[in-house]
C-alpha positions in Angstrom: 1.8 23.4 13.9 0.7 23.0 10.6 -0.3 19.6 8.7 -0.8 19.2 4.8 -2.4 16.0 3.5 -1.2 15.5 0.3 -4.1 14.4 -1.9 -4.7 14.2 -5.7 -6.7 16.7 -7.6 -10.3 14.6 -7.0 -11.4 11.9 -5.5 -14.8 11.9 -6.8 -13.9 8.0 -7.6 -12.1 6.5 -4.5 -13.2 6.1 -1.6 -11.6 7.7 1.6 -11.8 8.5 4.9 -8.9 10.5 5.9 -10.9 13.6 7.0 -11.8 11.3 10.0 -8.7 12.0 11.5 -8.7 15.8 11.1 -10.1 16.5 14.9 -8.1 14.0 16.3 -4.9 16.1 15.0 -6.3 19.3 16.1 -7.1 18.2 19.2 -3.0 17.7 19.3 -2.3 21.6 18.4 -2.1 20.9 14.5 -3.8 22.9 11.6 -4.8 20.5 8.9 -5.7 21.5 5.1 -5.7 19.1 1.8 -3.7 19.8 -0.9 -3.1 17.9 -4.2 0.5 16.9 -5.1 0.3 18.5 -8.2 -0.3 22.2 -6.5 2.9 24.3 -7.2 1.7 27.1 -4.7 2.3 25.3 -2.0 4.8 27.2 0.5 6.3 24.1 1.9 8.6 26.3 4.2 5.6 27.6 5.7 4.6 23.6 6.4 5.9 21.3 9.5 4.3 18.1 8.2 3.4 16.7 5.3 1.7 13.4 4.9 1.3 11.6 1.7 -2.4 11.2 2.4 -4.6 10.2 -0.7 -2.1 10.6 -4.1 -4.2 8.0 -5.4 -3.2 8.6 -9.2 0.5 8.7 -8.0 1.6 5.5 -10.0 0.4 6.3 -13.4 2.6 9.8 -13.2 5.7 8.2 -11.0 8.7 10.3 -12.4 6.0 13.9 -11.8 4.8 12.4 -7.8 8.5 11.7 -6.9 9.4 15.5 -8.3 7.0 16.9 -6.3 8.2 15.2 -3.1 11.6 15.9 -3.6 10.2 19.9 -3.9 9.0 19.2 -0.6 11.6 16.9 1.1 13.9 19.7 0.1 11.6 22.2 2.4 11.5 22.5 6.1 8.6 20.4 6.1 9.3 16.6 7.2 7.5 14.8 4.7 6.3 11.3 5.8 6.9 8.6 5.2 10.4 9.9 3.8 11.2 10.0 0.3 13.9 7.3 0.0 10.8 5.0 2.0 9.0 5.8 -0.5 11.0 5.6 -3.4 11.7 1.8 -2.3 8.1 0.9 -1.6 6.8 2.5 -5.0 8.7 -0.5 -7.1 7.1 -3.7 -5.7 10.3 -6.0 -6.3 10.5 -4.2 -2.4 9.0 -8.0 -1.7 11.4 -9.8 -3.1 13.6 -7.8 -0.8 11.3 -8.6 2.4 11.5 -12.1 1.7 15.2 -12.3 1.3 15.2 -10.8 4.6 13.3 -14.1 5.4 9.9 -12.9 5.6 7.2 -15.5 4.2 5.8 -13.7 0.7 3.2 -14.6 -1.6 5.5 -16.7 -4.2 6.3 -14.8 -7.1 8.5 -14.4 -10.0 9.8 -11.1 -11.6 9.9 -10.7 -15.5 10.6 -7.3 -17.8 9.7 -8.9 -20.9 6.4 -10.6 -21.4 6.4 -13.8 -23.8 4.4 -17.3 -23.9 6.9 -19.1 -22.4 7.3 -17.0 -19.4 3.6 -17.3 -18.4 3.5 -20.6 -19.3 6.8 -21.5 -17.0 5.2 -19.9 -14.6 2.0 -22.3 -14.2 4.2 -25.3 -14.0 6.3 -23.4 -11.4 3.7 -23.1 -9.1 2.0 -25.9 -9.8 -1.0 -23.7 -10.2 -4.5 -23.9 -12.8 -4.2 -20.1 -12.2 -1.9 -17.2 -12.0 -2.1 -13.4 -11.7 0.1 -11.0 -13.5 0.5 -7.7 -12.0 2.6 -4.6 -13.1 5.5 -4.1 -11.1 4.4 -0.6 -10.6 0.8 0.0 -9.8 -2.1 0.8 -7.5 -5.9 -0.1 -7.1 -5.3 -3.5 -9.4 -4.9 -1.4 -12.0 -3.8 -3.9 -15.0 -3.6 -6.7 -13.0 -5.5 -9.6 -14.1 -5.9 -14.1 -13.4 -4.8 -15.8 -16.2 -6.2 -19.3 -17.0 -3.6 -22.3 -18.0 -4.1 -22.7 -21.6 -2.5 -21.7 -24.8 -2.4 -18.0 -26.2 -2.3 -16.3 -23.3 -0.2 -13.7 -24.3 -2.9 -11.4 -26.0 -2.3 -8.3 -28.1 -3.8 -6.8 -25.4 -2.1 -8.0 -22.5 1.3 -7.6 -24.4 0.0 -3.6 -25.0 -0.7 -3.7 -21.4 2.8 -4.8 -20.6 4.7 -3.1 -23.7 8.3 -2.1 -22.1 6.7 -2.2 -18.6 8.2 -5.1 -15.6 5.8 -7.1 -14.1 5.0 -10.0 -11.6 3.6 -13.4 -11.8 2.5 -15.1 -9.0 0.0 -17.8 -8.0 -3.8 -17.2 -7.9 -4.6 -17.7 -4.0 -8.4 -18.8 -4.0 -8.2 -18.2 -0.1 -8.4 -14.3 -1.4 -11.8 -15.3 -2.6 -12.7 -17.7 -0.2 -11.4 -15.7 3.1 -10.3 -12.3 2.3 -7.0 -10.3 2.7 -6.5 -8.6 6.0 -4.9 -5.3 6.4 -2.8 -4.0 10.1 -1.9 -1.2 10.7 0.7 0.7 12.7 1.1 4.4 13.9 5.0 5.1 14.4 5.7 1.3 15.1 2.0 0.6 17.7 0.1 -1.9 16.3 -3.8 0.3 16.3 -6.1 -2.2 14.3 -7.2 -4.5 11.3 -9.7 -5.1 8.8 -10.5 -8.1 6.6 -11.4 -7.2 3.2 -13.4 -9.9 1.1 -13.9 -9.7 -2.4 -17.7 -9.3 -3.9 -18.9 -12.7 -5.3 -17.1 -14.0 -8.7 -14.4 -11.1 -8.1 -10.6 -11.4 -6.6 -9.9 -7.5 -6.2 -9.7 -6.6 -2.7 -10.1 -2.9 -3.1 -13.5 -1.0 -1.8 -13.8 0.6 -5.5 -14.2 -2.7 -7.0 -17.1 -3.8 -4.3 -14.9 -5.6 -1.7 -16.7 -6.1 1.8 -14.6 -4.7 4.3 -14.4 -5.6 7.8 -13.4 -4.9 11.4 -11.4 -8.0 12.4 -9.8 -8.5 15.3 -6.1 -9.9 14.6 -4.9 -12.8 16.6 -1.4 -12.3 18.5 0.3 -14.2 15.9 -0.4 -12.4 13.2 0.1 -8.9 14.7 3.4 -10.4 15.7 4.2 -11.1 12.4 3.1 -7.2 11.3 5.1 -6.1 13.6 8.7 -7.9 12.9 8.3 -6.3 9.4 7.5 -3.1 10.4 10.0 -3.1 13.1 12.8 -4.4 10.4 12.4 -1.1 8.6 15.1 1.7 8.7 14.7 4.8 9.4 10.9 3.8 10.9 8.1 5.0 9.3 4.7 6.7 10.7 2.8 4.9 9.6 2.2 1.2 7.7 -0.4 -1.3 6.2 0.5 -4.6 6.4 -1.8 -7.0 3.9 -1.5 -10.5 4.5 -3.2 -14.0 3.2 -3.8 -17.0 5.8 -1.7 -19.8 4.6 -3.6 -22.3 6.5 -2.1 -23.9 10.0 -1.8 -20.1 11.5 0.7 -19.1 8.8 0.1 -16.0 6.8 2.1 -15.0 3.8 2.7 -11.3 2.6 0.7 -9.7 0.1 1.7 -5.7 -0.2 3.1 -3.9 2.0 1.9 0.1 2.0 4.0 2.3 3.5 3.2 5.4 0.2 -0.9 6.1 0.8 -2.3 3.3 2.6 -6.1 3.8 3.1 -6.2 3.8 6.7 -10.0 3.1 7.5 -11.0 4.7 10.4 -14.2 4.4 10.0 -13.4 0.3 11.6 -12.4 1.4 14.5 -13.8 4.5 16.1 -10.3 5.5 18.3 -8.0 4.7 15.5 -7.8 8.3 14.9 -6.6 9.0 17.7 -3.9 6.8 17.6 -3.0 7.9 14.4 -3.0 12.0 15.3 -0.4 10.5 18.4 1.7 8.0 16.3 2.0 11.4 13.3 3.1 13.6 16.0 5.1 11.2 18.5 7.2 10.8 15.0 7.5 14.5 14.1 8.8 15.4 17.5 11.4 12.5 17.4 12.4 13.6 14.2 12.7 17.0 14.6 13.4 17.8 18.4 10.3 19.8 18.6 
């Protein structure tokens, strides 16, 4: 059986890990090779799986990634997750769904135009001495900065930043700082393990690239339970997921992303992860396609 993990053309600036997993899929009977998502001579017919792996640079070319995976979701290969998945989870207003559903979500309010008033609303909504804009599409806290109550906050810059582009505002949580954001993950619906990832001194981004510490952490029960009823509420399933939560204090978490597009996985946390990955990947294939 062969396995593509769809990457980017380099990844001389990220951080990744995914090779990890290779002999753990081999061991299963697949062949494994990286590809970048921009490669046209791909054969996809020739493909059984294709796993968005490291597309990295996926949401500063959207409308060209989600061609590409329809070239390929039009193949034989089963591309995972699948593309309507990921079409959902690339536009982050997904949360607003999740917490409609009733899931507990970092509070946040959705705006398309960016004006004075709107950030300034949004400071007295949450009763906060801080907030965070972020774009409604985007990756790696690209564009996303902490703004500071005050006057003239919308810059020239930030407005260029945000020219005809939705965004979100939503509370600066100084537990990120303080704590850390932890990160589940699941293999075709298993719970396999966690991380914490803790910011460098003076910083709030949670990514490795910007210097964040990350950790093995074991999860308590309550908050893999609480991974799991959102992962379980998805339809069709997926094969894999991150889950990134905040502690809210008292046991109670809120939800900060959730990655269900290219997640990094870190195996390197958690020395059989890869294993459970290589058996979640291929449990899901065969249910999919009756192989």
């Amino acid at each position: 059986m062969k396995c593509v993990y769809i990457s980017m053309d380099s990844l001389e600036d990220f951080v990744s890990d995914a090779d990890l997993s290779v002999p753990a899929m081999e061991a299963l009977g697949w062949s494994v090779e990286k590809r970048s998502w921009r490669d046209r001579s791909v054969d996809w017919d020739t493909v059984d799986l294709a796993y968005v792996c490291t597309p990295w640079d996926y949401h500063e070319h959207l409308e060209e990634f989600m061609q590409a995976l329809e070239r390929i979701d039009a193949s034989r290969a089963l591309l995972v997750n699948d593309l309507d998945t990921i079409r959902w989870n690339a536009i982050k207003t997904y949360l607003r769904e999740l917490e409609n559903r009733g899931f507990a979500v970092v509070p946040t309010e959705w705006h398309d135009v960016l004006t004075e008033d709107c950030l300034q609303a949004a400071f007295e909504a949450f009763d906060a001495e801080r907030i965070v804009i972020k774009p409604v599409v985007g990756a790696n806290a690209m564009d996303t900065h902490v703004l500071v109550k005050g006057p003239g906050l919308a810059t020239a810059a930030l407005h260029e930043a945000y020219r005809d582009r939705p965004f979100m505002l939503q509370p600066f949580l100084g537990v990120v700082q303080d704590v850390g954001e932890y990160s589940l993950f699941f293999f075709d619906g298993d719970y396999s393990h966690a991380i914490l990832k803790v910011p460098k001194k003076g910083d709030f981004r949670t990514q490795e690239e910007h210097g964040s510490d990350i950790r093995p952490h074991v999860a308590s029960p309550e908050l893999i339970s609480r991974a799991r009823d959102i992962v379980d509420s998805l339809e069709p399933g997926v094969a894999y997921a991150r889950v990134d939560f905040v502690s809210a204090g008292n046991d109670e978490f809120l939800l900060m992303e959730l990655e269900l597009i290219e997640p990094s996985l870190y195996f390197r946390t958690d020395p059989t992860s890869t294993e459970r990955f290589a058996r979640g990947l291929t449990s899901f294939y065969r249910r999919e396609t009756g192989a």
